[in-house]
N, C-alpha and C positions, 0 to 999 in steps of 0.2 A: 608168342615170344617165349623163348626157350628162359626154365629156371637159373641155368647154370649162368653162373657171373662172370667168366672167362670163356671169353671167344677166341676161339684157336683160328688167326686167320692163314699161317703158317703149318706146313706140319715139318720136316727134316730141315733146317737148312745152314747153306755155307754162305757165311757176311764178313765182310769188309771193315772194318774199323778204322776211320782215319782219322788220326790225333794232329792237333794245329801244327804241327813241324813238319807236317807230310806223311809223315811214316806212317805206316801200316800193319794189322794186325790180321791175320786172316783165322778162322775159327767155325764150329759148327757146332750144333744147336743140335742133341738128338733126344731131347728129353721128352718127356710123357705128361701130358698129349700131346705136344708139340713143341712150336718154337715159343717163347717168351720173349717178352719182348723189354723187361729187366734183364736179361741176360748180357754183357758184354765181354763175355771171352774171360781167360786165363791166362793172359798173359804175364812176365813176369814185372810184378810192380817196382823193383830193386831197378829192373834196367832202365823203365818209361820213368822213374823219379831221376833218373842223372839227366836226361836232356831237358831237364824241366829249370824252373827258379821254382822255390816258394812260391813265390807271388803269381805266377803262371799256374801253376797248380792250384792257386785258390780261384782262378775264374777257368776252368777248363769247357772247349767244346768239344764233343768228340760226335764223326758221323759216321752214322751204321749203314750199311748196304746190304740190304740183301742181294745176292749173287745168284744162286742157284737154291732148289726146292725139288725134295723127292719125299715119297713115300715109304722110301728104301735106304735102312741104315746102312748098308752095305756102299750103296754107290756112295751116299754122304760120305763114307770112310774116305775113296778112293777120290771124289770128288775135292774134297779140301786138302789133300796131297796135292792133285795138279792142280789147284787154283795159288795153293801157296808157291810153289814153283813158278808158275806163269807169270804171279805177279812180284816173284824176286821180296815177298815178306820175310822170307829168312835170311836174305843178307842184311848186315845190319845196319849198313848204310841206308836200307831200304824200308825194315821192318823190325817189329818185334817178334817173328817165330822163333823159336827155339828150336824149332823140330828140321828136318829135310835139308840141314845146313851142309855146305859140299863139304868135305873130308879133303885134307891136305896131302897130298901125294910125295912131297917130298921125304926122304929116311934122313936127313941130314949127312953132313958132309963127316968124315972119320980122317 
């Protein structure tokens, strides 16, 4: 049996966070030696505090998924791009990304 007190059973990955409203957070994990499994994303806490009460917020469940797993930070990059897409985490009806949100095409009316 190995010394080390942390077993990395993860090494790169892209997870899933779903908060009791549904909503979703997607994120990745490229830290050294791997994934953690204290780790829950970056999301922003300002926005996931307004669809909350207090009192919801004192008993939270929140479930992790792991989605996807490389060895390769690179594809991790590219991978949590089209997983956040796919599963529509940055709209906000949908999710809490912040990142990949569609850009408004309108210039306004003059």
């Amino acid at each position: 049996m190995s010394n080390d007190v942390r077993s990395t059973l993860f090494r790169y990955v892209i997870y899933k966070i779903t908060f009791p409203n549904g909503k979703i957070y997607v994120g990745k994990d490229e830290g050294e030696p791997g994934h953690s499994l204290r780790y829950f994303g970056s999301w922003d806490n300002a926005i996931v505090e307004k669809d909350f009460t207090k009192s919801e917020l004192q008993d939270l469940t929140l479930r992790k998924q792991i989605l996807f797993e490389s060895d390769d930070k690179l594809e991790i990059r590219k991978k949590e791009s089209e997983f956040i897409r796919e599963l529509k985490s940055n709209e906000p009806s949908t999710g809490y990304n912040q990142t990949h949100r569609k850009r408004s095409t309108s210039l306004g009316s003059s």
